[in-house]
PyMOL Python script that loads the backbone (N, CA, C, O; Angstrom):
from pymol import cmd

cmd.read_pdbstr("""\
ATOM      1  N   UNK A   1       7.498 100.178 -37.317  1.00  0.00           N
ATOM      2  CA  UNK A   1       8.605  99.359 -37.733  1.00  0.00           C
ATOM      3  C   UNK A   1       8.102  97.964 -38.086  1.00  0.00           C
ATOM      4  O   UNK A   1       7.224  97.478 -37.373  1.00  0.00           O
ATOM      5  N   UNK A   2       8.615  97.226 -39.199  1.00  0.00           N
ATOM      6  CA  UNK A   2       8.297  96.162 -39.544  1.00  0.00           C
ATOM      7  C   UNK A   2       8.772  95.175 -38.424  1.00  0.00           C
ATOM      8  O   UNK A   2       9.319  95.603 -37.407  1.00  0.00           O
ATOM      9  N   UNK A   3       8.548  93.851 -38.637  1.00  0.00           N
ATOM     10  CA  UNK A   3       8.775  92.673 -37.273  1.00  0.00           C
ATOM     11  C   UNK A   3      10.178  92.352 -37.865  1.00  0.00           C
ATOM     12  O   UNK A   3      11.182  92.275 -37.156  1.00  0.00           O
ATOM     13  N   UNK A   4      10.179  92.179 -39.138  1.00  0.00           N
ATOM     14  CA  UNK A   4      11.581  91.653 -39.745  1.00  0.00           C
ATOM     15  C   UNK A   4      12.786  93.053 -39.550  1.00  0.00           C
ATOM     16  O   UNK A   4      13.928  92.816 -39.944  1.00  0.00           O
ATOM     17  N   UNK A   5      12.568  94.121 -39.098  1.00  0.00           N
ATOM     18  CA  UNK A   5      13.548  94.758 -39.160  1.00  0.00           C
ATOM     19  C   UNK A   5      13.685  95.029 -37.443  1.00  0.00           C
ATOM     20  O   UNK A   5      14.538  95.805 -37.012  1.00  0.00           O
ATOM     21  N   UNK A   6      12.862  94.385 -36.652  1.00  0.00           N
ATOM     22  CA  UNK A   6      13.113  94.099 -35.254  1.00  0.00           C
ATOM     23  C   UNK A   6      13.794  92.921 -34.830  1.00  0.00           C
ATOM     24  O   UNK A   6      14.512  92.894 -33.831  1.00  0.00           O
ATOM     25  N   UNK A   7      13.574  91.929 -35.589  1.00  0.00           N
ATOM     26  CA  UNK A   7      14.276  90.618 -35.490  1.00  0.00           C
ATOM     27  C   UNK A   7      15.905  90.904 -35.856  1.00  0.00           C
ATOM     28  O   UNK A   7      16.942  90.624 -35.254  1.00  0.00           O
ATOM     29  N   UNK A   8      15.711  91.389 -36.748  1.00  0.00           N
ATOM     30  CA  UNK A   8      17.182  91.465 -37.319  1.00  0.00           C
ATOM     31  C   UNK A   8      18.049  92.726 -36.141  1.00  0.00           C
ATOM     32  O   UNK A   8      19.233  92.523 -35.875  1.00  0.00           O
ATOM     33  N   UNK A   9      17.560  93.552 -35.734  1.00  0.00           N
ATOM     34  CA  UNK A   9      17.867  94.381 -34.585  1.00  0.00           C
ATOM     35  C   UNK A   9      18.591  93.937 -33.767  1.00  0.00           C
ATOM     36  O   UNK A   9      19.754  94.172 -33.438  1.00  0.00           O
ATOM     37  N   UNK A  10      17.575  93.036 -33.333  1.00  0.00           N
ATOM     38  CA  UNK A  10      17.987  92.154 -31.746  1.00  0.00           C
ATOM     39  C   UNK A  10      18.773  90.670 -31.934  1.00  0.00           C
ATOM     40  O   UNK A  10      18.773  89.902 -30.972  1.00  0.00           O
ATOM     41  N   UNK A  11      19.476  90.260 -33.259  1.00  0.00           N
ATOM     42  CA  UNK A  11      19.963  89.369 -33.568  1.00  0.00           C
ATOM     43  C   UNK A  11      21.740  90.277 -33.674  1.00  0.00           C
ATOM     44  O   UNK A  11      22.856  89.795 -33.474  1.00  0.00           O
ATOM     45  N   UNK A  12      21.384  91.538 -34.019  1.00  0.00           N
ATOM     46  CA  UNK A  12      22.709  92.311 -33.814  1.00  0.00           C
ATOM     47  C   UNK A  12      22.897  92.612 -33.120  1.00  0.00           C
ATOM     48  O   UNK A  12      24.099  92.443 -32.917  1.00  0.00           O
ATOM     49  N   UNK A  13      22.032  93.504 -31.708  1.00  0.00           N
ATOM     50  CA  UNK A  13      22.468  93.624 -30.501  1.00  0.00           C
ATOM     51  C   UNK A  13      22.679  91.926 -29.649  1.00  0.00           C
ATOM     52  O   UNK A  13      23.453  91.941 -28.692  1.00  0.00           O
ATOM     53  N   UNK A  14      22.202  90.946 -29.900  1.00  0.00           N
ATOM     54  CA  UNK A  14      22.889  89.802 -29.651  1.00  0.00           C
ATOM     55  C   UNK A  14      24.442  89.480 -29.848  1.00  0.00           C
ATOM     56  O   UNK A  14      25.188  89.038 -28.974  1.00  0.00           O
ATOM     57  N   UNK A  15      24.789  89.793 -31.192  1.00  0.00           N
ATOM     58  CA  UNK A  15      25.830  89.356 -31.854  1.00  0.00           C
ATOM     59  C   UNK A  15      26.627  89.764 -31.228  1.00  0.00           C
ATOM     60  O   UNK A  15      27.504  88.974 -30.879  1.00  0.00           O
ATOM     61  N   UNK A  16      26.728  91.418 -30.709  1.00  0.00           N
ATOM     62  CA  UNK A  16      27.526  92.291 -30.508  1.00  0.00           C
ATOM     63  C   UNK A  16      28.058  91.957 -28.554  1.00  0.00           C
ATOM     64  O   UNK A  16      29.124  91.754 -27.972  1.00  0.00           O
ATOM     65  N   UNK A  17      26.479  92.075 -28.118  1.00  0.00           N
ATOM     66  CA  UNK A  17      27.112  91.298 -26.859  1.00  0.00           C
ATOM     67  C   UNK A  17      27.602  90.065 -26.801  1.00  0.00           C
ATOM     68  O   UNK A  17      27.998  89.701 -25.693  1.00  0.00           O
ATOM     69  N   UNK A  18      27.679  89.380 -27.621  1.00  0.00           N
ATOM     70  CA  UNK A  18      28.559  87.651 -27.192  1.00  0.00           C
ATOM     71  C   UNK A  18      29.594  88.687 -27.915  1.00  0.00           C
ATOM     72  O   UNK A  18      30.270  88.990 -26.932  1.00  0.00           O
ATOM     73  N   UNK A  19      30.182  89.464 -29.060  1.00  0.00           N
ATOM     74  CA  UNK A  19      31.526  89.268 -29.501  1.00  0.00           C
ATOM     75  C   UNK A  19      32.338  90.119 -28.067  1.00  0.00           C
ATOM     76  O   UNK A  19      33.392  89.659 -27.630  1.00  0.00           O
ATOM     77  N   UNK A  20      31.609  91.553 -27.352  1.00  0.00           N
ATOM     78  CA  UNK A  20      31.776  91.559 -26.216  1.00  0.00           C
ATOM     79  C   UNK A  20      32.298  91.296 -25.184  1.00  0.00           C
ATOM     80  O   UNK A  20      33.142  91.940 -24.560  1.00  0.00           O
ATOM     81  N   UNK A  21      31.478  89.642 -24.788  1.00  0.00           N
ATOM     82  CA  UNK A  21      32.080  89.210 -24.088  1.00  0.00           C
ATOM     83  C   UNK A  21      33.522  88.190 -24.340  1.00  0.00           C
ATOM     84  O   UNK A  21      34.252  87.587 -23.554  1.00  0.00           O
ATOM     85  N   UNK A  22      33.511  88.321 -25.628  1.00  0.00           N
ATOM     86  CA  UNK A  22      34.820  87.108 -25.841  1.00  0.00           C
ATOM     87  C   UNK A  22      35.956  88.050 -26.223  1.00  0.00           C
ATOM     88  O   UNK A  22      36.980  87.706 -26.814  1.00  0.00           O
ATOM     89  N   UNK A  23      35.644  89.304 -25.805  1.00  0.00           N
ATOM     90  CA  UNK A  23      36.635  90.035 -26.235  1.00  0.00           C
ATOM     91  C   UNK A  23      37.437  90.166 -24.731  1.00  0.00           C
ATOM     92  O   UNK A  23      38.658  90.199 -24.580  1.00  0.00           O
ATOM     93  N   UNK A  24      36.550  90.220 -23.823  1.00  0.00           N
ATOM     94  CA  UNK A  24      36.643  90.743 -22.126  1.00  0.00           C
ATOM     95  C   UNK A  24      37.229  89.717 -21.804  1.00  0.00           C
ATOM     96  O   UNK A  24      38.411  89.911 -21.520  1.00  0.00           O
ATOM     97  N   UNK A  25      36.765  88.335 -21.705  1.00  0.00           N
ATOM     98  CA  UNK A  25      37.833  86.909 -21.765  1.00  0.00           C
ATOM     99  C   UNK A  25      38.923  86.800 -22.023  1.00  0.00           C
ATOM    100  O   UNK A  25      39.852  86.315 -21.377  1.00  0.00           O
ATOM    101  N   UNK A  26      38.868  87.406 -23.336  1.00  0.00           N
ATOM    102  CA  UNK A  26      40.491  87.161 -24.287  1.00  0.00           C
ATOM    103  C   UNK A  26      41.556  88.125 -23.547  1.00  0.00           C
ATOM    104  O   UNK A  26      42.714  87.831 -23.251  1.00  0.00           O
ATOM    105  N   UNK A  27      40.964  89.203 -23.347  1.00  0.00           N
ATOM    106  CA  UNK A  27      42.099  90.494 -22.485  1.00  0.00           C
ATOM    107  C   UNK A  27      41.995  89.843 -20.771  1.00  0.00           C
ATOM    108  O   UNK A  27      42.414  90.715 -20.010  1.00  0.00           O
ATOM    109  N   UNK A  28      41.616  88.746 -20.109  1.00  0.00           N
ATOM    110  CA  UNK A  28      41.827  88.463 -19.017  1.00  0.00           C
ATOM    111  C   UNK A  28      40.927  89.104 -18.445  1.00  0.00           C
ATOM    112  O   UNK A  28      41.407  89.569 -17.412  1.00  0.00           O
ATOM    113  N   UNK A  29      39.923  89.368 -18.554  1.00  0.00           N
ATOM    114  CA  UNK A  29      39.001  90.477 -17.674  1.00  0.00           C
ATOM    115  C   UNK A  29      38.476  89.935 -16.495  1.00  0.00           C
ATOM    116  O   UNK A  29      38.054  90.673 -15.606  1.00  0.00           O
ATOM    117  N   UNK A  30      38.457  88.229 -16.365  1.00  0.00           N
ATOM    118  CA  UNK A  30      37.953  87.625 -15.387  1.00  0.00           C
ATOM    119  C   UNK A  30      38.915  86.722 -14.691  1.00  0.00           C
ATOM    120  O   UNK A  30      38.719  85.933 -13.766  1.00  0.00           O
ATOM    121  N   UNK A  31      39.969  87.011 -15.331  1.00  0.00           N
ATOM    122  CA  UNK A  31      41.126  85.974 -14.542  1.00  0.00           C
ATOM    123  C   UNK A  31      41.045  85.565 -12.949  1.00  0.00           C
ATOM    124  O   UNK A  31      41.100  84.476 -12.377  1.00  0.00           O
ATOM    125  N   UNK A  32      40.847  87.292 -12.356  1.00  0.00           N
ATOM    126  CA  UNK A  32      41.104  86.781 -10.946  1.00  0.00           C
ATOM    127  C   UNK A  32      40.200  87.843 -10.005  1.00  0.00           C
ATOM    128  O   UNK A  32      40.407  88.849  -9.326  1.00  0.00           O
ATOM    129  N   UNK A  33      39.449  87.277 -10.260  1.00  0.00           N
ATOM    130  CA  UNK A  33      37.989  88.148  -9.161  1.00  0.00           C
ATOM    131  C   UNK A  33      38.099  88.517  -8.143  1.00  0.00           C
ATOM    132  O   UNK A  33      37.979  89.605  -7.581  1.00  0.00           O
ATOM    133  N   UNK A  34      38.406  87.310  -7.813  1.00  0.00           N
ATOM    134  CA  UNK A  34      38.574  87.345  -5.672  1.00  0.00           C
ATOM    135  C   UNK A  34      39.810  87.570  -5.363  1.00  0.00           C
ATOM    136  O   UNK A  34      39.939  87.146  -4.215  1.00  0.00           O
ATOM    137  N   UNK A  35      41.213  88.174  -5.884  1.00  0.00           N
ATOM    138  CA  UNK A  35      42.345  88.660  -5.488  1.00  0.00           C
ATOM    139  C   UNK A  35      42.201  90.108  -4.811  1.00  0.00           C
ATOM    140  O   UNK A  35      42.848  90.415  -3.809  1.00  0.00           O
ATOM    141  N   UNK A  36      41.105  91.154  -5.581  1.00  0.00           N
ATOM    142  CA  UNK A  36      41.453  92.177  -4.905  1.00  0.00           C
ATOM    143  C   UNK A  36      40.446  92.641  -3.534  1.00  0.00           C
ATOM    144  O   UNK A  36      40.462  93.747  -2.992  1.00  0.00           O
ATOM    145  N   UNK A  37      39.748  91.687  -3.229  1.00  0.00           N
ATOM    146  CA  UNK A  37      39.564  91.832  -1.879  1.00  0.00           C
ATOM    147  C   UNK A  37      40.761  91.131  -0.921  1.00  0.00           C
ATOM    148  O   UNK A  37      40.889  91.543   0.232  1.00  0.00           O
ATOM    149  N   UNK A  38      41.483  90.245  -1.342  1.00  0.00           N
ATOM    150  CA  UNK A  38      42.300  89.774  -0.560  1.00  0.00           C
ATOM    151  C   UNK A  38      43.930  91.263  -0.239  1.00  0.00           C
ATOM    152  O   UNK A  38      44.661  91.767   0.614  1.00  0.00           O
ATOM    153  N   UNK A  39      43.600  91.255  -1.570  1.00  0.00           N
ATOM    154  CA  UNK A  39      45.098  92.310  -1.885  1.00  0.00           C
ATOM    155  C   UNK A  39      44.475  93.726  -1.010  1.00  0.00           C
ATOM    156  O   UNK A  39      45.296  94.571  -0.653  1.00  0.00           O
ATOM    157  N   UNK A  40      42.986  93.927  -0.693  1.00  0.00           N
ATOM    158  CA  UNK A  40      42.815  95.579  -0.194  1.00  0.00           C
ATOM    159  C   UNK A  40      43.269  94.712   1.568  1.00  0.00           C
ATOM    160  O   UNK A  40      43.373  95.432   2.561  1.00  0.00           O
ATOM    161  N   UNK A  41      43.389  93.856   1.626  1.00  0.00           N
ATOM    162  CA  UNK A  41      43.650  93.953   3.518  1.00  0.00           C
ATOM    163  C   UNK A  41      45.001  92.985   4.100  1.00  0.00           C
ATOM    164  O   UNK A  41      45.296  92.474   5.181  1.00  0.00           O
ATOM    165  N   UNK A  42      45.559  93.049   2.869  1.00  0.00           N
ATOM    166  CA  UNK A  42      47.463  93.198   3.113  1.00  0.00           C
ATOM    167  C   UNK A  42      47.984  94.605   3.522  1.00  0.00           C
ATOM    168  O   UNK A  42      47.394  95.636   3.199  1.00  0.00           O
ATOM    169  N   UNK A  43      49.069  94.581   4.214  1.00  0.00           N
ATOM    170  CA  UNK A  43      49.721  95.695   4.620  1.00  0.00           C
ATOM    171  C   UNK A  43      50.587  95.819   3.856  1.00  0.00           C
ATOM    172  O   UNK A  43      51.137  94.795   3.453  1.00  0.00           O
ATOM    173  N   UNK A  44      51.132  97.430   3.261  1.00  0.00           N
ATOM    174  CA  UNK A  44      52.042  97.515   2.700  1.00  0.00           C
ATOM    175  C   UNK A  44      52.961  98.984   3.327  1.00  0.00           C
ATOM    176  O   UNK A  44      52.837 100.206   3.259  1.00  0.00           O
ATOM    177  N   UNK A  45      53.935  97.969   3.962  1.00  0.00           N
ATOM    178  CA  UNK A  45      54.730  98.347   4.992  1.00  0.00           C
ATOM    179  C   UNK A  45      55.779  99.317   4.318  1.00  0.00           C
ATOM    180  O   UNK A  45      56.357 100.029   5.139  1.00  0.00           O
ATOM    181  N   UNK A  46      56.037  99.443   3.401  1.00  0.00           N
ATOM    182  CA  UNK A  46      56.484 100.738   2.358  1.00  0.00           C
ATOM    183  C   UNK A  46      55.962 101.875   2.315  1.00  0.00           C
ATOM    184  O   UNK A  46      56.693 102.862   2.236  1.00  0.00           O
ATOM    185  N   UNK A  47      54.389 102.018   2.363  1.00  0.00           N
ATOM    186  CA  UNK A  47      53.667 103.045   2.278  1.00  0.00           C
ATOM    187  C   UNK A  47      53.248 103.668   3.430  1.00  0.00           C
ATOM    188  O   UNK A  47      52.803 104.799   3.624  1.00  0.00           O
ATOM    189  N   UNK A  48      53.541 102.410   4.421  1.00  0.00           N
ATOM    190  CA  UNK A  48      52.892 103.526   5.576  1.00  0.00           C
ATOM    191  C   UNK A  48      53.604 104.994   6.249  1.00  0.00           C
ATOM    192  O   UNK A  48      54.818 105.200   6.243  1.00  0.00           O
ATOM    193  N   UNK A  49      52.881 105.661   6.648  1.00  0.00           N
ATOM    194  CA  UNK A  49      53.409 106.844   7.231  1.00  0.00           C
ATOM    195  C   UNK A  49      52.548 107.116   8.609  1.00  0.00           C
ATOM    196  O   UNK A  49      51.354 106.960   8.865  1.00  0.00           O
ATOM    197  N   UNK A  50      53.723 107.616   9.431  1.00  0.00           N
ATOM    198  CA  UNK A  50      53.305 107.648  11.047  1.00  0.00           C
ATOM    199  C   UNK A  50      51.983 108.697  10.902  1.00  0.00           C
ATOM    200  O   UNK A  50      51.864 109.526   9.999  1.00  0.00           O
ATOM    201  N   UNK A  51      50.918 108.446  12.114  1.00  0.00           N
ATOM    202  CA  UNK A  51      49.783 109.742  11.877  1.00  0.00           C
ATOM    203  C   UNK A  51      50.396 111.089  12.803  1.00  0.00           C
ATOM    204  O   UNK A  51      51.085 111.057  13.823  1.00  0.00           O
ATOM    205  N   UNK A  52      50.041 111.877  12.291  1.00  0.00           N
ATOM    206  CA  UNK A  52      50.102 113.414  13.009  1.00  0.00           C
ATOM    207  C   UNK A  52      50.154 113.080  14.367  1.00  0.00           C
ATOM    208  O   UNK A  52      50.190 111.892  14.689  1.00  0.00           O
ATOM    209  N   UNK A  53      50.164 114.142  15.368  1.00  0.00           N
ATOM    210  CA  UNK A  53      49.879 114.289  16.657  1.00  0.00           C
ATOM    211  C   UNK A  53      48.706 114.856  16.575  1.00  0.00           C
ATOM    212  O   UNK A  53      48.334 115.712  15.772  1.00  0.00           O
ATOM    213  N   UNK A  54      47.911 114.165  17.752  1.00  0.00           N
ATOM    214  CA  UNK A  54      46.685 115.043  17.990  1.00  0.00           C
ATOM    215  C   UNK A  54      46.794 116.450  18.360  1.00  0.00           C
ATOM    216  O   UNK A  54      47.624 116.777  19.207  1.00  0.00           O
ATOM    217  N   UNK A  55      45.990 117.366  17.775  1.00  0.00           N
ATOM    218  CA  UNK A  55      45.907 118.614  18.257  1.00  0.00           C
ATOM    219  C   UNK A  55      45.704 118.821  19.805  1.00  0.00           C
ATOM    220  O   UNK A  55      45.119 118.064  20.579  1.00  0.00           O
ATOM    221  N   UNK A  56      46.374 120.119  20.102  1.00  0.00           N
ATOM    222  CA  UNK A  56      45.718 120.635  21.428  1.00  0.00           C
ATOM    223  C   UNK A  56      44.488 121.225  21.377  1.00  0.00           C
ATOM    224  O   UNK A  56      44.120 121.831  20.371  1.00  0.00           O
ATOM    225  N   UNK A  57      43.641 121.086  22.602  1.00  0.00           N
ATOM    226  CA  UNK A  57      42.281 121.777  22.445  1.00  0.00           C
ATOM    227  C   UNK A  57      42.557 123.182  23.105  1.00  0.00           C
ATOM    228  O   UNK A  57      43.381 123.660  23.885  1.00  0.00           O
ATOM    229  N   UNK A  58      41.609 123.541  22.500  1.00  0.00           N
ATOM    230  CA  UNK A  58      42.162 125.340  22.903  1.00  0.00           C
ATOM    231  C   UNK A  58      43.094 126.064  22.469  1.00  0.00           C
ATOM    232  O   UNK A  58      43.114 127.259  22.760  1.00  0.00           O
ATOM    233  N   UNK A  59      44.230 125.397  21.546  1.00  0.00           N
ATOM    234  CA  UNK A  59      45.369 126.144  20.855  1.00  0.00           C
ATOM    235  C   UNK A  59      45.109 126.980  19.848  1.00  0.00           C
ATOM    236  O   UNK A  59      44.302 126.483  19.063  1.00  0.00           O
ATOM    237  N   UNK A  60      45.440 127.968  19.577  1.00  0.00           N
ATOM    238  CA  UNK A  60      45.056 128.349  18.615  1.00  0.00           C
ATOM    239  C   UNK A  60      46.990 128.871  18.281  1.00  0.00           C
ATOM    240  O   UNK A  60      47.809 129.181  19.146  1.00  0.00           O
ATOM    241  N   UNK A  61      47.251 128.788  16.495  1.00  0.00           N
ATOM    242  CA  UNK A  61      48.189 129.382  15.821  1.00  0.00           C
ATOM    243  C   UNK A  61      48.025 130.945  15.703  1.00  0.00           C
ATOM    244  O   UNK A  61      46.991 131.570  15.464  1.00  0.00           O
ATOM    245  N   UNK A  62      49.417 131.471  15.950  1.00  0.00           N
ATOM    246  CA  UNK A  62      49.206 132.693  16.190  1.00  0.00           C
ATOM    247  C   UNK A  62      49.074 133.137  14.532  1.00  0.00           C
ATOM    248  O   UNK A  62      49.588 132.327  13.762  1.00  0.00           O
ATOM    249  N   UNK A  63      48.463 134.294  13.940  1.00  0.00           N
ATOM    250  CA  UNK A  63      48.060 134.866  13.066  1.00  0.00           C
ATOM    251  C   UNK A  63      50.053 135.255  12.182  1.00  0.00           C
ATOM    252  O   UNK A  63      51.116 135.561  12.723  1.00  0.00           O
ATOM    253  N   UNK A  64      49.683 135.026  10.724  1.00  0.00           N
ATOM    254  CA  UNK A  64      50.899 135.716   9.979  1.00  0.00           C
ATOM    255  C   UNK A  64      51.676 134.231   9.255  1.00  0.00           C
ATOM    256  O   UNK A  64      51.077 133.162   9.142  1.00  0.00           O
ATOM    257  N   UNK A  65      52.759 134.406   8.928  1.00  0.00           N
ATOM    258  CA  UNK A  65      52.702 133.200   8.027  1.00  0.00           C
ATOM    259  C   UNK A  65      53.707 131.963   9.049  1.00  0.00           C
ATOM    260  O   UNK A  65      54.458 132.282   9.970  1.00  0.00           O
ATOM    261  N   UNK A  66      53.423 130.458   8.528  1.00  0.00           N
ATOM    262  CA  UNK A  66      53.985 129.167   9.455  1.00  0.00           C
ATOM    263  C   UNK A  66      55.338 130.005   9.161  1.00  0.00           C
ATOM    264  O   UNK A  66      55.718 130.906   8.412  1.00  0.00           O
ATOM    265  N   UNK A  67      55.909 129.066  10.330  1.00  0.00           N
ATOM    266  CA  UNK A  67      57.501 129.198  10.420  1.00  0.00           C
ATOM    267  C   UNK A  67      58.255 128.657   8.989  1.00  0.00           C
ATOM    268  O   UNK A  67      57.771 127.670   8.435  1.00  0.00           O
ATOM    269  N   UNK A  68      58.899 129.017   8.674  1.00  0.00           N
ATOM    270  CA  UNK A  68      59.891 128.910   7.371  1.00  0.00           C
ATOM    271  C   UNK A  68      59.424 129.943   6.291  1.00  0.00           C
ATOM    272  O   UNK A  68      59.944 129.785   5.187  1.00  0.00           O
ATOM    273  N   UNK A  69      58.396 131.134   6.438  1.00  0.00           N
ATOM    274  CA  UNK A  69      58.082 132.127   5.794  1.00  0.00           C
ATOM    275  C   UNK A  69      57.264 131.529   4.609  1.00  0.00           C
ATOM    276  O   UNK A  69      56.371 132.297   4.252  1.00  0.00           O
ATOM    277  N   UNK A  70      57.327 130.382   3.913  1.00  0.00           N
ATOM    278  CA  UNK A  70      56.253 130.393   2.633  1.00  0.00           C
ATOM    279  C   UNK A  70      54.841 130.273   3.288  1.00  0.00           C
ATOM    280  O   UNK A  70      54.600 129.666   4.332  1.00  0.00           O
ATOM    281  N   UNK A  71      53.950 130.946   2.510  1.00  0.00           N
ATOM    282  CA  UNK A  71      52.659 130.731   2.861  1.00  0.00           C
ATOM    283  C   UNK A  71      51.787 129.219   2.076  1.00  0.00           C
ATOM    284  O   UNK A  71      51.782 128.940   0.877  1.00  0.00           O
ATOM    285  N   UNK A  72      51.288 128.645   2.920  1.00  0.00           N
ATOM    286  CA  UNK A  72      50.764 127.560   2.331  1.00  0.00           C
ATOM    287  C   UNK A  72      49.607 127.884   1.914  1.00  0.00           C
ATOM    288  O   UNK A  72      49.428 127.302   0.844  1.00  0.00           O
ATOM    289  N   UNK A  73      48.393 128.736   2.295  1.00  0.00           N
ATOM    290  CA  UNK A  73      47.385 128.925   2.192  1.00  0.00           C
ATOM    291  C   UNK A  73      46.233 128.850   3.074  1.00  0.00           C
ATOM    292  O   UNK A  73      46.528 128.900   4.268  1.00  0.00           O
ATOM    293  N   UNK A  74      45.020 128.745   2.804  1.00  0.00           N
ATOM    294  CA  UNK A  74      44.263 128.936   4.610  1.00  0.00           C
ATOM    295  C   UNK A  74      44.398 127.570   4.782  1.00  0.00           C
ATOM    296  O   UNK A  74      44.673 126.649   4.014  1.00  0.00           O
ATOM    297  N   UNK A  75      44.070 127.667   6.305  1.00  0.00           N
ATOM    298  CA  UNK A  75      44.168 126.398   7.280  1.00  0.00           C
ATOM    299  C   UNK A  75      43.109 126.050   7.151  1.00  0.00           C
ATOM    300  O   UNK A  75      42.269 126.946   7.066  1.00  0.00           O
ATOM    301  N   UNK A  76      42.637 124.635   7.075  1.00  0.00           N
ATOM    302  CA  UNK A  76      41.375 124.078   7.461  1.00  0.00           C
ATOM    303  C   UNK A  76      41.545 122.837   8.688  1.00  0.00           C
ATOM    304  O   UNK A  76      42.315 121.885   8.815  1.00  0.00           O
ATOM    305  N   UNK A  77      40.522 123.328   9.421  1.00  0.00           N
ATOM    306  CA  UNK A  77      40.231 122.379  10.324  1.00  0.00           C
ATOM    307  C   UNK A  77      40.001 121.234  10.120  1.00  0.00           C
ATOM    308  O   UNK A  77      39.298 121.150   9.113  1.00  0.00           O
ATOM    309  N   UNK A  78      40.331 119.799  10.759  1.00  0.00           N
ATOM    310  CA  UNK A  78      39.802 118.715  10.491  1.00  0.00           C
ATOM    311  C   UNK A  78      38.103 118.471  11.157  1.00  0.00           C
ATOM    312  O   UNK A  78      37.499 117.421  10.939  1.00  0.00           O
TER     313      UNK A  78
END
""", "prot")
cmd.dss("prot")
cmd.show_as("cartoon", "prot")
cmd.util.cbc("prot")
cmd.orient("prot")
């Protein structure tokens, strides 16, 4: 490859990353950085749901389908 058709290469992959980045600017891409670590350790008291009961040890479900007759499919252990 000639030097002049390397120069000109890397003057377009230049170009292309600055238009890039002024594109990522313009759509807000950096507005607000440090919000969503703040926003992951708020509570959102709408969503929560109570946890299960712990299992019994040693129980086992008797074989055939849960109570209300539909079959859900196999059980997996946690």
């Amino acid at each position: 490859m000639s030097l002049g058709l390397l120069i000109a290469l890397s003057l377009a992959l230049g170009v292309a990353a600055w238009l890039f980045f002024l594109w990522t600017v313009k759509t807000g891409q950096y507005d607000d950085p440090e919000g969503a670590k703040y926003r992951m350790l708020e509570d959102d008291e709408g969503e929560r749901k109570p946890a299960p009961p712990p299992a019994e040890a040693g129980r086992e479900d008797p074989p055939g389908p849960p109570p209300g007759g539909a079959h859900r499919g196999p059980e997996r252990s946690p």
